[in-house]
C-alpha positions in Angstrom: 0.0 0.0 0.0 2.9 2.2 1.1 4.6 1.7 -2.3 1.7 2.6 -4.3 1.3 5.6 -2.6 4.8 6.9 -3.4 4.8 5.9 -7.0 1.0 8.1 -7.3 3.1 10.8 -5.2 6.2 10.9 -7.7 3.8 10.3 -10.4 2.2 13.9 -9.7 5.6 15.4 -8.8 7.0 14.8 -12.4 3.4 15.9 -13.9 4.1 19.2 -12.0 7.6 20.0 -12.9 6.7 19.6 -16.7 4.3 22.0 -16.5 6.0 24.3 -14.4 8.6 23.6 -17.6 6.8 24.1 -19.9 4.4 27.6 -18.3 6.9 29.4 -15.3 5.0 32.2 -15.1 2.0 30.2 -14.0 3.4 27.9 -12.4 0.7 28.2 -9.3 -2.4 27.5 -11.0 -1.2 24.7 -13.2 0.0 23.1 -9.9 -3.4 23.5 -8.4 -4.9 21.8 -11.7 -2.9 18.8 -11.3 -3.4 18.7 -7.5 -7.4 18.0 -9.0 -6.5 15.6 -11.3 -4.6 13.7 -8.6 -7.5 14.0 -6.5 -9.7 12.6 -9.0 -8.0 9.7 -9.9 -7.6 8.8 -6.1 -9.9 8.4 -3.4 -10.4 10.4 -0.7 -8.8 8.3 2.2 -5.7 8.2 -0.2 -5.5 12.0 -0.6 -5.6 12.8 3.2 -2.1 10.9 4.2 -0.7 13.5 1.1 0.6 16.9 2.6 1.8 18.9 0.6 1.9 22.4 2.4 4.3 21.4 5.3 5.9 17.8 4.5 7.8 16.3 1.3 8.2 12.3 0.2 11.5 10.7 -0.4 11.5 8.1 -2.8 12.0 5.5 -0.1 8.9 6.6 1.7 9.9 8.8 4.3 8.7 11.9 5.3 11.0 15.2 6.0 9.5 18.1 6.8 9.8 21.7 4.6 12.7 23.8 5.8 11.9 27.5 6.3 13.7 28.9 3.6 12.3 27.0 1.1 8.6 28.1 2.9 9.9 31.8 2.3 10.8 31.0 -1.3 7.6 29.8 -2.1 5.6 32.9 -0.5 7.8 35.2 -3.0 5.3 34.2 -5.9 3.2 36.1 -4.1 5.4 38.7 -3.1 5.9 39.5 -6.5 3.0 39.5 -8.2 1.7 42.6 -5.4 4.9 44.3 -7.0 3.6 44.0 -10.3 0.1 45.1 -9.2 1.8 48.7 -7.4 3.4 49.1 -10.5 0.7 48.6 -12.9 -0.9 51.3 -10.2 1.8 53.5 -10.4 2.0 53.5 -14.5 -2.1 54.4 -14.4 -1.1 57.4 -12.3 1.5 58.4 -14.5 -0.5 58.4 -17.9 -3.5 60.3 -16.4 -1.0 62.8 -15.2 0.6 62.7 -18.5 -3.0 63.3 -19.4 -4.6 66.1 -17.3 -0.8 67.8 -18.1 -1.6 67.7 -21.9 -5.2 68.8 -21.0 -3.6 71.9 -18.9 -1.4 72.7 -22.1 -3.7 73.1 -24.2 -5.6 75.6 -21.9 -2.6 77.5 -21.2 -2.5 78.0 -25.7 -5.9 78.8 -25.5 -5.0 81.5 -23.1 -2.9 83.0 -25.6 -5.7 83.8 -27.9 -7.6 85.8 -27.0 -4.6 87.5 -24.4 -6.5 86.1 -21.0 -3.9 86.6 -18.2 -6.0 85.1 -15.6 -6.7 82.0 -17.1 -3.0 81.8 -18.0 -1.8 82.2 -14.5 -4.3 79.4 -14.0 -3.6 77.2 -16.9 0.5 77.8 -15.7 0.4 76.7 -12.8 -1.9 73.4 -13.5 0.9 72.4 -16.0 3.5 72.9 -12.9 1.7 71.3 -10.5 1.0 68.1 -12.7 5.2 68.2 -14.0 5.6 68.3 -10.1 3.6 65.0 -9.9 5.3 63.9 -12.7 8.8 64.3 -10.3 7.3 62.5 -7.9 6.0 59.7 -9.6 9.6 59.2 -11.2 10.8 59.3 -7.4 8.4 57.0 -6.4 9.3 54.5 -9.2 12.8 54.4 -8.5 12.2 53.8 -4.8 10.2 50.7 -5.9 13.1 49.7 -8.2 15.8 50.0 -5.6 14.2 48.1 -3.0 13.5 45.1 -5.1 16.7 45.3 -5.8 18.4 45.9 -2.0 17.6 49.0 -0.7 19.6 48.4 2.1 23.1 48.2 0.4 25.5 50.4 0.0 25.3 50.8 -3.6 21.1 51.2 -3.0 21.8 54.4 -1.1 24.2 55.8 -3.5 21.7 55.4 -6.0 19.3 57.2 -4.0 21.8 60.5 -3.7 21.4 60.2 -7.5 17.8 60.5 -7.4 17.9 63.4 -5.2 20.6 65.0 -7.1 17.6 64.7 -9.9 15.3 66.2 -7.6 17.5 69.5 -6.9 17.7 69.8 -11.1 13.8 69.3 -10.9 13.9 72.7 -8.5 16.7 74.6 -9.8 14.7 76.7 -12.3 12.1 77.8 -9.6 15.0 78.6 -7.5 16.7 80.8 -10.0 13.5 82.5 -11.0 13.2 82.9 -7.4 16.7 84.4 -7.0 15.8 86.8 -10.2 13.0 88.0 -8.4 14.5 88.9 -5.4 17.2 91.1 -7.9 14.2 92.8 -9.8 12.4 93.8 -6.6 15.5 94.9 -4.6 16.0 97.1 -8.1 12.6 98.3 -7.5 13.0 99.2 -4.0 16.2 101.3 -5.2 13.9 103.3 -7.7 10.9 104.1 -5.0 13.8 105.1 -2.5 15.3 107.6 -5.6 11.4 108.6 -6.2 10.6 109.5 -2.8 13.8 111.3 -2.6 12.9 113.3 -5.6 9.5 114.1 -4.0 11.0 115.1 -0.4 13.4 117.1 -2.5 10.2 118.5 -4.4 7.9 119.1 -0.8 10.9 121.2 0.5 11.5 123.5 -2.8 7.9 123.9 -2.7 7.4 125.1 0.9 9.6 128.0 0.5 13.1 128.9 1.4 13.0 128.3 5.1 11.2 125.1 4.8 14.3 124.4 2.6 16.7 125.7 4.9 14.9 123.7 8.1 14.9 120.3 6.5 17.9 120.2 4.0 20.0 119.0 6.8 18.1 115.9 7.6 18.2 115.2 4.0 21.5 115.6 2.8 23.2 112.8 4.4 20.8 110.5 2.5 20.6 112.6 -1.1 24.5 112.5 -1.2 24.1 108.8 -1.1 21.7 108.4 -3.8 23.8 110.6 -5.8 26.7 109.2 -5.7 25.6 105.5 -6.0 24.2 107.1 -8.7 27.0 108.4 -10.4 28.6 105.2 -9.8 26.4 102.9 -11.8 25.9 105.2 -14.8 27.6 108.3 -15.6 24.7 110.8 -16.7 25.2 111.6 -20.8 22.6 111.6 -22.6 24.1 110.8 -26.4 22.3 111.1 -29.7 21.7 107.3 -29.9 19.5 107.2 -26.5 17.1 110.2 -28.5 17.1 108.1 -32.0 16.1 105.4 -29.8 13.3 107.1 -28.1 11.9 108.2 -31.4 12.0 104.8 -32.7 10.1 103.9 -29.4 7.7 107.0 -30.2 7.0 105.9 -33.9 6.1 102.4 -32.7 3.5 103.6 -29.7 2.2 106.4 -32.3 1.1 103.6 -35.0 0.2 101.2 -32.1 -2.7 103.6 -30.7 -3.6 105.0 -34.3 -4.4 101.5 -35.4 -6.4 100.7 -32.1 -8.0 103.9 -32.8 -8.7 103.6 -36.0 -10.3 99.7 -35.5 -12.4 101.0 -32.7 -14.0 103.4 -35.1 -14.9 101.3 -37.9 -16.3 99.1 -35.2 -18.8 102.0 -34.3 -19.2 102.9 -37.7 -17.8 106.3 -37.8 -18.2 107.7 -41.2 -14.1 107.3 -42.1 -14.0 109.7 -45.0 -15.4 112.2 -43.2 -13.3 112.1 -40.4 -9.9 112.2 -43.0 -11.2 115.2 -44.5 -11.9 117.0 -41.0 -8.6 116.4 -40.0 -7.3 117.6 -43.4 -8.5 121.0 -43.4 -7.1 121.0 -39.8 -4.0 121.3 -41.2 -4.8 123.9 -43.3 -6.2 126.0 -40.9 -10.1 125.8 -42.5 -13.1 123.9 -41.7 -14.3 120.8 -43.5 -17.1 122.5 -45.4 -15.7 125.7 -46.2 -15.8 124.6 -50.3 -17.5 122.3 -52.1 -14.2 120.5 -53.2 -13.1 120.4 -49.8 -16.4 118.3 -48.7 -16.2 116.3 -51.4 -12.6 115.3 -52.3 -9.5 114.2 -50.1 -6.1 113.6 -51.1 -5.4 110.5 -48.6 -5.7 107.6 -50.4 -8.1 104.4 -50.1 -6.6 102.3 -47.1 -4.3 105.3 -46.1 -6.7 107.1 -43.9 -4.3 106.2 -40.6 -1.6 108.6 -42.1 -4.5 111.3 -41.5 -5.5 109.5 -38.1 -1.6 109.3 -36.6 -1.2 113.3 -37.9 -4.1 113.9 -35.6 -2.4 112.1 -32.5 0.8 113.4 -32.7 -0.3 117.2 -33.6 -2.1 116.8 -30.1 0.4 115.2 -28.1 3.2 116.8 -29.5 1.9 120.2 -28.9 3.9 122.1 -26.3 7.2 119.9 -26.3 9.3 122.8 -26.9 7.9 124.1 -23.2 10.0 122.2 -20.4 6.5 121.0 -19.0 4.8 121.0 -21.9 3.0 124.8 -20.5 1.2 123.1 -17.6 2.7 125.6 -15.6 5.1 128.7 -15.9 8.3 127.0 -14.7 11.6 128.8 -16.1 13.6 126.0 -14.2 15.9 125.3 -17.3 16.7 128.9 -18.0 17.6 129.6 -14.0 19.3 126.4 -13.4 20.3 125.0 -17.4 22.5 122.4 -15.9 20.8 121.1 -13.2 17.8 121.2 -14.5 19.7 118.9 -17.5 21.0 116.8 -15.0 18.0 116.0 -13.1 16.1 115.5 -16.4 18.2 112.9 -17.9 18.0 111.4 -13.9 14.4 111.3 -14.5 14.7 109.3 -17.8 17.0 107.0 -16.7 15.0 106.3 -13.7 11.2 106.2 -15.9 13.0 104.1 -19.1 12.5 100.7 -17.4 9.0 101.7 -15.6 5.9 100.3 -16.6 3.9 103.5 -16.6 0.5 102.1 -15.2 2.5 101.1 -11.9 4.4 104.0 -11.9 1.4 105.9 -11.7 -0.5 104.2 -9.5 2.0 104.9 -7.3 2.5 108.9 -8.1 -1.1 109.3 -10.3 -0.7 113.2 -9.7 2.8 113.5 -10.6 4.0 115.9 -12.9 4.0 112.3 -15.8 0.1 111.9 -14.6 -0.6 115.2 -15.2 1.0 115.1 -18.4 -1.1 111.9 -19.3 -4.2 113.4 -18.3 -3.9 116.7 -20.2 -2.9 114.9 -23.5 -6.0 112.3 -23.2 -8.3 114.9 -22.7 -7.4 116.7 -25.5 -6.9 113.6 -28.1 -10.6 111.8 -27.1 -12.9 114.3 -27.1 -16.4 113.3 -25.0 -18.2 112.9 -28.1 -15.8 110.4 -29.8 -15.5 108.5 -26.5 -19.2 108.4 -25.6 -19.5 107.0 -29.5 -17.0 104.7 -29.0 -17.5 102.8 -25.4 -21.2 103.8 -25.0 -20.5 106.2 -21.6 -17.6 108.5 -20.7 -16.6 106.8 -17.9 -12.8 106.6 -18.5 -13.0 110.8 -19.1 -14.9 110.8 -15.7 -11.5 109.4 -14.0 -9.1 111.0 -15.9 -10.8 113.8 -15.0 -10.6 112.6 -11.4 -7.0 112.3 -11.3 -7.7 108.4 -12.0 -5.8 106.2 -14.6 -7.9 103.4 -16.2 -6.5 100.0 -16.5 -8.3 99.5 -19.9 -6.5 98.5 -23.1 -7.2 101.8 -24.8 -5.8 103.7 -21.8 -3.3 101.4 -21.7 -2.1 102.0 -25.5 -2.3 105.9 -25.0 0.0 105.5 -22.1 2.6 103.6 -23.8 2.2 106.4 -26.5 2.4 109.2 -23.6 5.5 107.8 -21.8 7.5 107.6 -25.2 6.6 111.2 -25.9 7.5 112.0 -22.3 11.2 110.1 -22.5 12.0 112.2 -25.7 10.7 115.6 -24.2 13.3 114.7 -21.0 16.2 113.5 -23.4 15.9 116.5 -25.2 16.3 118.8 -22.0 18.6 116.6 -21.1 21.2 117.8 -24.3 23.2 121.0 -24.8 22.3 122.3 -26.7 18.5 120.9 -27.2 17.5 119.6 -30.2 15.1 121.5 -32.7 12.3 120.4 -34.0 10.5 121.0 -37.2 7.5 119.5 -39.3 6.9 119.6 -42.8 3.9 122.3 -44.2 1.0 121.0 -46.4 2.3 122.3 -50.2 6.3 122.5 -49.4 8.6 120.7 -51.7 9.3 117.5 -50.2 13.0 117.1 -49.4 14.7 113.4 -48.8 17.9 114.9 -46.3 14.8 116.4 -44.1 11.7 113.9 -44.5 10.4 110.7 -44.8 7.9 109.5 -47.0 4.8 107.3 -44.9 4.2 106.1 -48.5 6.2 103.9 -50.2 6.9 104.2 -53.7 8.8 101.6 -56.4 13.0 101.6 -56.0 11.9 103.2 -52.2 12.6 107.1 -54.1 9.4 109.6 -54.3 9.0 110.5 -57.6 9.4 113.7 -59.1 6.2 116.2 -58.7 4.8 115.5 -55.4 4.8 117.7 -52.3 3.5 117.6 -48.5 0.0 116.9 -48.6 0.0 117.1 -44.7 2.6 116.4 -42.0 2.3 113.0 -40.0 5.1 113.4 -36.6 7.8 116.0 -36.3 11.6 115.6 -37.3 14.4 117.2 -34.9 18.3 118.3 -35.8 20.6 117.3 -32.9 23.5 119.8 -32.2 26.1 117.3 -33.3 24.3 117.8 -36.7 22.7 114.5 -37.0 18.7 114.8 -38.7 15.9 112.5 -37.3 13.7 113.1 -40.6 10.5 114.2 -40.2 7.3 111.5 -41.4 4.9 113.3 -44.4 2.4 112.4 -46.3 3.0 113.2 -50.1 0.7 113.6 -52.9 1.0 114.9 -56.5 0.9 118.4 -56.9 -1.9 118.4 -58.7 -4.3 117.1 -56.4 -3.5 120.4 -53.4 
């Protein structure tokens, strides 16, 4: 009886090992499979003296218990297959982050256009906080890795300095946007301290000479060290390439606004043509209806009616700029004081050139810039034109309050009104100041003086045309250099 036992035994042992043979990876349920066969091919009182779990038959019969390690070896079929199901866990979590990161990318596009900063900010930070997940994932993974693979060793915890050597790479760009931050804003400090300086220094001249006299003291230890980190950093003269610059800066902001301008008015259908031919005979000095001709014909062009537009803008804003505040008040400052009052204009531009204006004056909204700003808005967009375009006059209401909008429009005329502002300092700034001239509706148009808006075939105006009307100013610097003045030429026929 014995003996037939052990031959069924070794019988199923061989079974076993050539399927494990022939299927390792599931080598656990094929074993269970043949455990059933063996059962059903043996009865039950048969089956009972067999334990597998604890015991193993030698071919003589005997019966030797399992050792513990090959217990432990057997429970790591089971170890394993938990690894593979955290991984497979750990995989799903990385493609829906991959996911939901693509999803936040897309937004963060979309943001683009139309220009939406809030739902950029938003869309921004989405996209870092699921790269962030991303890091940690990838930290995660390798954690697994290295302690299937002995996370105790020595070679296990070197591999780990690796991974966090990854981790500080992950961080380094937020740490050096950090660390440019901290530079801009200590940058910033330095130009409120030199602001507030100038304003102290502004309170005192105002309050008369013994208000001067009774706080100069307190002051001067702290003005002589503006000045002379000051005069460190940048030695103060202004050259003819900072004011070609500027005008650049000033022809960019001018066709900027104009085309705004000009969009917003088709949009409320403004009668175009019309408008062109009013700001025609402005130039000439008549009204739109004083002739017939006048009414019904206009020299500008088809598509060329933001020539006439931009000559409206820059006759307005320009008007004044040979006035050292642009005659919003009776200051004589640069004929008491020329050099000082160069010096502390080219301070001034160096000190607004990197400003964005809209902080600057919410800071200082009444400052002499704010004033400047205000004046010059009131004057370009009158009520009607306003009301026509928005539907109410509400940004006139806090302009006239001493208010800046944070509209686009507003927005475009300040970029417009700072430019014209740097130039009107630079010029102040030189000795001697530059000149500046315009070209008259009907003079000869001259190429060493002016600039032709229009362009014309081999880039040369031909022969027989003139100024129909002037479009921004030119200026002659006194080392002799010409910014050329922008016109808008027609054949002399048609004046």
């Amino acid at each position: 009886m014995m003996a037939n036992k052990v031959s069924n035994f070794s019988d199923l042992i061989q079974r076993v090992t050539s399927s494990c043979l022939l299927h390792p990876i599931g080598a656990a349920r094929h074993y269970a499979d043949d455990v059933t066969d063996f059962q059903s091919g043996e009865d039950d009182s048969d089956y009972e003296e067999v334990n597998t779990k604890s015991e193993k038959y030698h071919d003589d019969g005997e019966v030797e218990e399992a050792s513990p390690a090959a217990m432990e070896q057997g429970r790591g079929d089971v170890y394993k297959s938990e690894k593979e199901i955290e991984m497979e866990t750990l995989m799903t979590e990385v493609f829906e982050t991959v996911s939901f990161m693509k999803k936040a990318y897309v937004s963060l596009q979309e943001a683009h256009c139309p220009w939406d900063p809030d739902k950029m900010r938003s869309a921004d930070m989405a996209v870092v906080a699921e790269l962030r997940k991303l890091g940690v994932l990838r930290e995660r993974f390798r954690r697994k890795v290295l302690r299937g693979g002995g996370g105790g060793s020595m070679e296990a915890i070197s591999k780990r300095t690796v991974s966090g050597v990854t981790l500080r790479e992950v961080v380094a760009p937020y740490e050096a946007a950090m660390e440019k931050m901290k530079t801009d804003m200590k940058s910033k400090d330095a130009e409120i301290e030199n602001l507030k300086e100038k304003l102290n220094t502004a309170t005192v001249g105002s309050g008369g000479s013994s208000g001067r006299k009774s706080r100069s003291h307190s002051h001067h230890q702290s003005k002589k060290k503006v000045n002379y980190s000051s005069q460190l950093q940048v030695t103060p003269s202004p050259m003819p390439e900072h004011f070609e610059s500027c005008i650049s800066s000033v022809k960019e902001g001018s066709k900027s606004f104009t085309s705004l301008l000009l969009s917003l008015m088709k949009s409320a259908h403004w009668d175009i043509a019309a408008t062109v031919r009013s700001i025609e005979a402005s130039t000439t000095g008549t009204t739109a209806t004083s002739t017939p001709a006048t009414a019904r014909d206009s020299i500008v062009g088809p598509n060329h009616a933001k020539y006439a537009l931009e000559s409206y803008v820059n006759r307005k804003i320009f008007q004044g700029f040979d006035h050292e505040t642009f005659y919003m008040d009776g200051s004589l400052s640069s004929l008491l004081n020329p050099n000082q009052f160069r010096t502390e204009c080219f301070t001034q531009y160096r000190d607004m050139k990197a400003m964005d204006p809209i902080e600057l004056l919410g800071i200082l909204p009444t400052c002499q810039f704010g004033n400047f700003c205000s004046k010059k808005y009131i004057s370009i967009v009158h009520p009607k034109m306003e009301e026509s375009l928005f539907g109410d006059l509400e940004q006139r209401r806090q302009v006239l309050a001493g208010n800046h909008p944070r509209t686009r429009f507003y927005g475009e005329f300040l970029v417009l009104a700072k430019a014209v502002w740097l130039l009107h300092l630079l010029a102040f700034s030189m000795d001697p100041p530059p000149t500046h001239f315009e070209g008259s509706r009907g003079g000869e148009f001259n190429s060493h003086y002016m600039e032709s808006v229009v362009r014309f075939p081999g880039g040369r105006v031909a022969a027989g045309h003139v100024v129909g009307f002037p479009v921004s100013p030119g200026f002659k610097l006194g080392n002799g250099s010409i910014v050329k003045a922008r016109v808008y030429v027609v054949p002399r026929s048609e004046l």
